[in-house]
TORKOL-4160 file (C-alpha; in steps of 0.2 Angstrom, whole numbers, padded with zeros to 4 digits, m for minus):
278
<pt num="1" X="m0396" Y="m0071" Z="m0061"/>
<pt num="2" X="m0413" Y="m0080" Z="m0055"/>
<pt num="3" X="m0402" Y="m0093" Z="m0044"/>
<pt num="4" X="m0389" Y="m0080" Z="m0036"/>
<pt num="5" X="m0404" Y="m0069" Z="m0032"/>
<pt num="6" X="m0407" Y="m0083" Z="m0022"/>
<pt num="7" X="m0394" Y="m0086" Z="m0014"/>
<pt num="8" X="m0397" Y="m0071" Z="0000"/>
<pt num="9" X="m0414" Y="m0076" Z="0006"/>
<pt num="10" X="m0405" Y="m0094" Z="0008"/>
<pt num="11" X="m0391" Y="m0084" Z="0016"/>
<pt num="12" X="m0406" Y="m0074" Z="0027"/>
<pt num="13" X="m0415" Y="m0092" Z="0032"/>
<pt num="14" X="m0396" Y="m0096" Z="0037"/>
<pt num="15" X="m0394" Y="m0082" Z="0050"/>
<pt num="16" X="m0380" Y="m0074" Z="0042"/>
<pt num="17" X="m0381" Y="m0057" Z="0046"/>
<pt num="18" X="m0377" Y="m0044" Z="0029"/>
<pt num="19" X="m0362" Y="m0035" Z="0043"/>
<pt num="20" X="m0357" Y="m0053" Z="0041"/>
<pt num="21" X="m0357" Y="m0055" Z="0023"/>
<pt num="22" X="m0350" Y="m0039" Z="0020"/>
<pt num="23" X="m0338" Y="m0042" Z="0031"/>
<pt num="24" X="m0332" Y="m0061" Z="0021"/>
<pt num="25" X="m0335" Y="m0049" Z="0003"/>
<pt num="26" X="m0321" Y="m0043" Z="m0006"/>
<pt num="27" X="m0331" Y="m0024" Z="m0004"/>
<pt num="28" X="m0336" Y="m0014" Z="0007"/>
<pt num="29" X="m0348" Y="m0006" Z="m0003"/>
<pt num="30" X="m0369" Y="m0008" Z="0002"/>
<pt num="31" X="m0375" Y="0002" Z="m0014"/>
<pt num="32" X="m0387" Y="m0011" Z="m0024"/>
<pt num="33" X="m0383" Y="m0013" Z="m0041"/>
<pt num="34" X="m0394" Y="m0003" Z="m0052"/>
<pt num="35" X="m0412" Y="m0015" Z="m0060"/>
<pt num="36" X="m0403" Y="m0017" Z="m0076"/>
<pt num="37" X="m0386" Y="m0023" Z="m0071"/>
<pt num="38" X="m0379" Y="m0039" Z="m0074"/>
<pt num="39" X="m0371" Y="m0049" Z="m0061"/>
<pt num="40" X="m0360" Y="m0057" Z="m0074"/>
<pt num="41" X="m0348" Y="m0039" Z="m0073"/>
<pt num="42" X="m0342" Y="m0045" Z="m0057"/>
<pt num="43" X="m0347" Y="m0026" Z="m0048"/>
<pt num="44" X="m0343" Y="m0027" Z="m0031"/>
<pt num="45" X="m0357" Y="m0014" Z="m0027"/>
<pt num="46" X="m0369" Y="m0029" Z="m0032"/>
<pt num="47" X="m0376" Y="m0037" Z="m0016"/>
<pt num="48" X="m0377" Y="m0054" Z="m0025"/>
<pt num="49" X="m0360" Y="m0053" Z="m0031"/>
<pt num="50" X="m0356" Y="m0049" Z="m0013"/>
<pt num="51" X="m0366" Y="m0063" Z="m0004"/>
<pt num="52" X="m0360" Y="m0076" Z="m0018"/>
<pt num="53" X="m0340" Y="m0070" Z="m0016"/>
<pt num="54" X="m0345" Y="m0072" Z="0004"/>
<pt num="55" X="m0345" Y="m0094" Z="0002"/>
<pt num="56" X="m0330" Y="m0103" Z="m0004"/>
<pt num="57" X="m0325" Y="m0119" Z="m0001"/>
<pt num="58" X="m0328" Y="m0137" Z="0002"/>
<pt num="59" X="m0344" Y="m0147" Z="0013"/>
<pt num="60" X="m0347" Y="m0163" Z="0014"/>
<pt num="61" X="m0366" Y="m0168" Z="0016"/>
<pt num="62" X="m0372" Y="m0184" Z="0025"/>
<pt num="63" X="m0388" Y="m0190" Z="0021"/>
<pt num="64" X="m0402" Y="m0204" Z="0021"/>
<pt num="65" X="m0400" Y="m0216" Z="0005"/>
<pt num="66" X="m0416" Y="m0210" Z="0000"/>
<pt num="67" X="m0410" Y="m0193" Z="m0002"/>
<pt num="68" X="m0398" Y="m0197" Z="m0015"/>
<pt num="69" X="m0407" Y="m0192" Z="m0030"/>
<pt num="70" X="m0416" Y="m0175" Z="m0024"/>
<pt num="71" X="m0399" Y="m0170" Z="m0016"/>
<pt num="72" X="m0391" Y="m0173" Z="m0028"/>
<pt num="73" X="m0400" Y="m0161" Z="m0041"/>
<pt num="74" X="m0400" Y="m0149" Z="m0026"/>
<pt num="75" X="m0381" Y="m0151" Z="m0024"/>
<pt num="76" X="m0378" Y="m0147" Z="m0044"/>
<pt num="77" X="m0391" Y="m0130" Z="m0042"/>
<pt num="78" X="m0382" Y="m0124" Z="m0026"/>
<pt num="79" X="m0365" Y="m0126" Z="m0035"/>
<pt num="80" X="m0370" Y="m0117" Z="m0050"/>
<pt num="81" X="m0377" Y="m0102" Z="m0037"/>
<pt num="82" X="m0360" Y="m0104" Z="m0030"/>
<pt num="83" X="m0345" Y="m0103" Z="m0042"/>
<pt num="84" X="m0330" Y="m0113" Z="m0036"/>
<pt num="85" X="m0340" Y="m0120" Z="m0022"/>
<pt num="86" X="m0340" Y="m0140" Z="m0019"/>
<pt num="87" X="m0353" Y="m0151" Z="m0009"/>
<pt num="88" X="m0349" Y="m0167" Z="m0008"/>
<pt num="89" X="m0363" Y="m0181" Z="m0003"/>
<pt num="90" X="m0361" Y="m0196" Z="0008"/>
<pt num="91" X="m0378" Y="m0207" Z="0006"/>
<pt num="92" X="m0382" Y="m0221" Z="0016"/>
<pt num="93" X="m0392" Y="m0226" Z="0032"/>
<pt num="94" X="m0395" Y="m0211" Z="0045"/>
<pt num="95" X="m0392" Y="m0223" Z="0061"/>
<pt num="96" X="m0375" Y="m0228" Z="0051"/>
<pt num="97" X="m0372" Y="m0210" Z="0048"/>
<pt num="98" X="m0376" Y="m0201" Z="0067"/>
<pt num="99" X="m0363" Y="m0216" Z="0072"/>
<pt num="100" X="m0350" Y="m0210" Z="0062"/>
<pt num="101" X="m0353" Y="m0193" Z="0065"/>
<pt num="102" X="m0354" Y="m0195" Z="0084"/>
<pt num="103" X="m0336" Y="m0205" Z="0079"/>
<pt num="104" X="m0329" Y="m0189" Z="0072"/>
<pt num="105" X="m0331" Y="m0193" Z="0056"/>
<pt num="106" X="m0327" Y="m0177" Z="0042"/>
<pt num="107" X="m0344" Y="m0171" Z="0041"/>
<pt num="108" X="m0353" Y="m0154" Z="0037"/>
<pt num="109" X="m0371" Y="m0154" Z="0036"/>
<pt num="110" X="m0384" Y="m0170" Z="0041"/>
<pt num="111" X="m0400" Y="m0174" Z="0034"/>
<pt num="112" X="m0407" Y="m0189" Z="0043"/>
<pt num="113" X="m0424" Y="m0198" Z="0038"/>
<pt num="114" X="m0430" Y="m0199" Z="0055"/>
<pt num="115" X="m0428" Y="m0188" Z="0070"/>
<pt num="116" X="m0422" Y="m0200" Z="0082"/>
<pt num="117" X="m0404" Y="m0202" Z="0072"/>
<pt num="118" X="m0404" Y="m0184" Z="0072"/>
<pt num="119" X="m0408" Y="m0182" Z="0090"/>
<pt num="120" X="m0394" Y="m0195" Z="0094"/>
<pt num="121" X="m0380" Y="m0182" Z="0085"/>
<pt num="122" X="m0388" Y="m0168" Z="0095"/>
<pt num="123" X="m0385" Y="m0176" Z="0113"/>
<pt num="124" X="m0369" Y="m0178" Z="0106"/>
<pt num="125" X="m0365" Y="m0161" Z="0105"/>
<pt num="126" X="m0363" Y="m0163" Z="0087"/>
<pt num="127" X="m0378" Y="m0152" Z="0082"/>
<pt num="128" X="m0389" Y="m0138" Z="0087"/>
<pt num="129" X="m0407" Y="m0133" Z="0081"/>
<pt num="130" X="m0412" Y="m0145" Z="0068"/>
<pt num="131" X="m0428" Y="m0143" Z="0058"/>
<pt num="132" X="m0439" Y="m0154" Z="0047"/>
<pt num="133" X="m0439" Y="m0152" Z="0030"/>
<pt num="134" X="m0449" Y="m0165" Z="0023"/>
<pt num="135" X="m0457" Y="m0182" Z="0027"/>
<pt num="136" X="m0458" Y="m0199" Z="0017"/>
<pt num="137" X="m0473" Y="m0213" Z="0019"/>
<pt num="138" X="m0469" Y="m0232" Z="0013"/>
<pt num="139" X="m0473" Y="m0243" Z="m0002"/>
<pt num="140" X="m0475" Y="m0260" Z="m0008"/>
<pt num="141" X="m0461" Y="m0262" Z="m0022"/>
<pt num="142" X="m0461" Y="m0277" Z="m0034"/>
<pt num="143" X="m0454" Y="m0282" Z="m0048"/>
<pt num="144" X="m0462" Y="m0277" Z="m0063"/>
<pt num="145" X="m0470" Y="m0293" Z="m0069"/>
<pt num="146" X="m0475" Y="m0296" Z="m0048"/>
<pt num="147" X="m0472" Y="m0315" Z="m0049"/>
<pt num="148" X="m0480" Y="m0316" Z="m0031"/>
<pt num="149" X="m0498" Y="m0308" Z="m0039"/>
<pt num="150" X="m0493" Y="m0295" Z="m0022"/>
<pt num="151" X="m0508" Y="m0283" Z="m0023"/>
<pt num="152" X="m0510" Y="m0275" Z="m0006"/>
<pt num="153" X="m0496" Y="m0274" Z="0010"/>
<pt num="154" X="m0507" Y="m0289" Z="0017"/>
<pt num="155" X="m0500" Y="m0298" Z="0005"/>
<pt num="156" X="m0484" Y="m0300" Z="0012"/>
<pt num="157" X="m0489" Y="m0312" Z="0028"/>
<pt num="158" X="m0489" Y="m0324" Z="0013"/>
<pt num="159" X="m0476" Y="m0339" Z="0018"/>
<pt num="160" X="m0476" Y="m0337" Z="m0001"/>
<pt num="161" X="m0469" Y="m0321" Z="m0005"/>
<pt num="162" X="m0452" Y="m0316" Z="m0004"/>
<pt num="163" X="m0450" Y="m0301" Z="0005"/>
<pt num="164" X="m0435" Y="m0289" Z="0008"/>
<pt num="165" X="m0433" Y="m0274" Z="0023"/>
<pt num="166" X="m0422" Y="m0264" Z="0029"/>
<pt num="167" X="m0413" Y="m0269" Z="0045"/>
<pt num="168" X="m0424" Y="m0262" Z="0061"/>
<pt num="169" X="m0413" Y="m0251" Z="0069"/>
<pt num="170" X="m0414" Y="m0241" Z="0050"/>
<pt num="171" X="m0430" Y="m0228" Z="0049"/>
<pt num="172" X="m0435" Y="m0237" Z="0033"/>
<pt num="173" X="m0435" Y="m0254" Z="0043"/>
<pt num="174" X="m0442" Y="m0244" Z="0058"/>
<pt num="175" X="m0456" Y="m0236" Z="0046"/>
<pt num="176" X="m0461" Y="m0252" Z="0040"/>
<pt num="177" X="m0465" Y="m0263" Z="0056"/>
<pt num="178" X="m0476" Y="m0246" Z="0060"/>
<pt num="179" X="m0485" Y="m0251" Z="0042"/>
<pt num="180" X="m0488" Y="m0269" Z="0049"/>
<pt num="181" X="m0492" Y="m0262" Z="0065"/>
<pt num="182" X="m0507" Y="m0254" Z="0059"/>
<pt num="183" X="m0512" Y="m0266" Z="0048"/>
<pt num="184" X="m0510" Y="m0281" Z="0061"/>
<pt num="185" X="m0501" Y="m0290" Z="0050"/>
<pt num="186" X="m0483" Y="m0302" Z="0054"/>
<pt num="187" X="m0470" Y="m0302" Z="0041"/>
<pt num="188" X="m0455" Y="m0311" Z="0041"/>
<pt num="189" X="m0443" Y="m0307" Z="0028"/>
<pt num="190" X="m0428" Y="m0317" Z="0018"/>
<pt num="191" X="m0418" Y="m0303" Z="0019"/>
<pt num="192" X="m0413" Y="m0287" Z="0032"/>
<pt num="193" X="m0404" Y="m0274" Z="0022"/>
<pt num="194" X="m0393" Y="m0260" Z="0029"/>
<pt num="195" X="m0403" Y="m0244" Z="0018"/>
<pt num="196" X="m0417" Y="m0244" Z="0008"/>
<pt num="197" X="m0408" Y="m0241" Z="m0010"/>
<pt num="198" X="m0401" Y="m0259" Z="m0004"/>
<pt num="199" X="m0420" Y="m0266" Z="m0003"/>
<pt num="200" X="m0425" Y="m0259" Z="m0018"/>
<pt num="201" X="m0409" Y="m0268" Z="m0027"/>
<pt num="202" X="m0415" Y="m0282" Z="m0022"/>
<pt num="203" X="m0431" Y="m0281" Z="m0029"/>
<pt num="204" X="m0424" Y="m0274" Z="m0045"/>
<pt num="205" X="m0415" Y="m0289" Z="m0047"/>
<pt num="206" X="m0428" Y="m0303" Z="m0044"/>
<pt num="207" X="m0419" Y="m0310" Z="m0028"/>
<pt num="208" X="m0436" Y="m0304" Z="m0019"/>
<pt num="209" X="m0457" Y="m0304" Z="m0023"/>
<pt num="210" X="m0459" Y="m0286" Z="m0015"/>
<pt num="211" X="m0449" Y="m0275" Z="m0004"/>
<pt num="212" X="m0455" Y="m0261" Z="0009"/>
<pt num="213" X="m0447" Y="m0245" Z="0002"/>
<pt num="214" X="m0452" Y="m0226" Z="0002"/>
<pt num="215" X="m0464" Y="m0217" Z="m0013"/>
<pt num="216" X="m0448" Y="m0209" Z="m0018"/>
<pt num="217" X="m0440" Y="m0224" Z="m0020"/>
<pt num="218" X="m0451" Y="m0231" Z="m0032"/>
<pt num="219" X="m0452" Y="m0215" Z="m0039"/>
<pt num="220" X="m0435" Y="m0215" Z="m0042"/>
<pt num="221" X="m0433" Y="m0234" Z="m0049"/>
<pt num="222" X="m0445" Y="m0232" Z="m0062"/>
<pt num="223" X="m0449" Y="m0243" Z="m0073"/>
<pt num="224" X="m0439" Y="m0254" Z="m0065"/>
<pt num="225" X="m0451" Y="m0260" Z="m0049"/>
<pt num="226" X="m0470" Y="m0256" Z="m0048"/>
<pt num="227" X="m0477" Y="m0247" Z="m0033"/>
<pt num="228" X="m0490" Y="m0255" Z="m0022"/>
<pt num="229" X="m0498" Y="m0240" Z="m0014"/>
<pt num="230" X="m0502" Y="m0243" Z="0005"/>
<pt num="231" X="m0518" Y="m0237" Z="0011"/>
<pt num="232" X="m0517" Y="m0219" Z="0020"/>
<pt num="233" X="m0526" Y="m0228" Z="0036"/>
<pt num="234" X="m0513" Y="m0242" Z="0035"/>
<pt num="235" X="m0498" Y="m0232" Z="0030"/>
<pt num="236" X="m0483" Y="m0223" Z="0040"/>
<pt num="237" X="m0472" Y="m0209" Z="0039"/>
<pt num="238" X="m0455" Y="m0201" Z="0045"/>
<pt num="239" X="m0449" Y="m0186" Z="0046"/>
<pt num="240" X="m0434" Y="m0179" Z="0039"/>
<pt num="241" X="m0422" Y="m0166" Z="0050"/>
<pt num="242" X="m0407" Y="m0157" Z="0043"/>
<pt num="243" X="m0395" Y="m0146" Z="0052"/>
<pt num="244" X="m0375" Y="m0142" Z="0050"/>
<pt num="245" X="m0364" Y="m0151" Z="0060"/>
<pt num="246" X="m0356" Y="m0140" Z="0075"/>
<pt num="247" X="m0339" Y="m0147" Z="0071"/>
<pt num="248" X="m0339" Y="m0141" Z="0053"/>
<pt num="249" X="m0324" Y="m0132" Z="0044"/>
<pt num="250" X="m0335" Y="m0122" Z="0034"/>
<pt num="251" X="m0348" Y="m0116" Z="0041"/>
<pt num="252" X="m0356" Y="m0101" Z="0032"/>
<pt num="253" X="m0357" Y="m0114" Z="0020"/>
<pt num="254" X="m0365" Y="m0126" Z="0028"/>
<pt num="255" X="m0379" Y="m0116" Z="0031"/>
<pt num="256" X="m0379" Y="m0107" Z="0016"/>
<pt num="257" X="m0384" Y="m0126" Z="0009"/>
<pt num="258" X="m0396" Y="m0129" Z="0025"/>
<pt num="259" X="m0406" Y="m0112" Z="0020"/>
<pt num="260" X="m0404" Y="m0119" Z="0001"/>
<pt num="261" X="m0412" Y="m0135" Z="0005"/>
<pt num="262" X="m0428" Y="m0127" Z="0015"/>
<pt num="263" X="m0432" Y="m0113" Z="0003"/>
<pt num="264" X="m0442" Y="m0114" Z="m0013"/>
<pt num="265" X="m0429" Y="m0120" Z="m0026"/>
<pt num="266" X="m0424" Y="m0134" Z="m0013"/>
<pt num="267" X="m0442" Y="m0138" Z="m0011"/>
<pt num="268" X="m0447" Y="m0138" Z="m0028"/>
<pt num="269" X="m0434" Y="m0153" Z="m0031"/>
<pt num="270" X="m0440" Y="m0163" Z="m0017"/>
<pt num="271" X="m0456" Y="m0162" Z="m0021"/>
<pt num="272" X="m0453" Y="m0168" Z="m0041"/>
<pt num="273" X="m0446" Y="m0182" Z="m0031"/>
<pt num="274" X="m0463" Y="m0185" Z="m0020"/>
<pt num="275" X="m0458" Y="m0178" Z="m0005"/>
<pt num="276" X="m0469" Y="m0173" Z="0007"/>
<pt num="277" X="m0470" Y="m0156" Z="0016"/>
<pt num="278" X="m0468" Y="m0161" Z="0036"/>
């Protein structure tokens, strides 16, 4: 009961009006259901029952690799609020992803880990109104035994260490050069790679002595890499926009999972999963 209550405030952040619901519902009926009914008999008098028979259907979400794991809990929460609803992730790098969407490519919603893809997608056309919904600062990540001794982001000037980034044109690789930026620092890496879970592979595997990834990221990986924190007066952040794609096929939906993604449950995953508030 707890998560389809829910569902009409993330309906109401949304802006789908209750003429509108009622109008998608199966009733016409705007008596509330009674405090000790259950929303398991299926009453069409109940307004959750209405709001949750209003969204059906099929999105597909596009979103920053980094997102994979929060949205991924978030994607398993909104379906069981929504019986018989699907959301379908596509992870990777956000400039990759404005591209294909700008192509035309099939896509619902788009979560991008830096406004500047986002704001590429909205020139387009392809998207109105988009709003942060949480930012993301950068960390040293080594392997767990840190063959290269890395203790600080200065560390990776060293001809010595092995670094991997992500490509520039990627927020995590544009993040990063703001980190050396501020700590007037040049690194030059072995390796460019197109999204950040693709850096922190590489670390994982050895190929690397320390790789520039995300909190979450590390986060993430576990035991399997060990976080260099970055100074707060060194470090750099990005902010994260979401908004539905105008082109969408289902788009009640599409906000429906928006509003799900900026109220408390949503917020409660991605900040388990070190997020920050924007």
């Amino acid at each position: 009961m707890r998560h389809i209550a829910f569902t009409l405030t993330a309906a109401a952040i949304a802006g789908i009006t209750a003429s509108s619901l009622a109008a998608c519902s199966s009733s016409t009926s705007s008596t509330p259901a009674s405090a000790g009914s259950s929303s398991s008999t299926g009453s069409a008098s109940s307004p959750t029952a209405s709001a949750s028979a209003s969204l059906s259907g099929s999105i597909t979400v596009f979103a920053a690799a980094s997102l994979q794991e929060a949205f991924t809990t978030i994607g398993k929460q909104f379906e069981a609020a929504h019986p018989g609803v699907k959301v379908t992730f596509s992870f990777g790098a956000s400039s990759t992803l404005a591209t294909q969407i700008i192509n035309g490519a099939p896509a619902d919603v788009f979560a991008s880990a830096a406004p500047k893809n986002m704001q590429q997608i909205v020139t387009a056309g392809d998207a109105s109104s988009p709003v942060d919904f949480v930012k993301n600062v950068m960390e040293v990540a080594v392997p767990p035994s840190n063959p290269a001794h890395v203790t600080s982001v200065n560390d990776l000037a060293k001809s010595s260490v092995k670094v991997a980034l992500c490509q520039p044109q990627v927020p995590c690789g544009a993040t990063a050069a703001k980190v050396f930026g501020n700590a007037k620092i040049t690194v030059k890496p072995v390796t460019l790679q197109p999204d950040v879970k693709s850096v922190l592979t590489q670390v994982e595997l050895g190929n690397v002595d320390a790789g520039v990834v995300y909190v979450t990221d590390v986060n993430a990986a576990k035991a399997k890499v060990m976080g260099i924190p970055i100074p707060a007066g060194v470090n750099a952040s990005t902010e994260y926009p979401i908004a539905p794609v105008s082109k969408s096929g289902n788009m009640s939906l599409a906000q429906a999972f928006v509003a799900y993604v900026l109220s408390p449950a949503g917020q409660a995953v991605l900040t388990a999963d070190k997020f920050e508030k924007p």
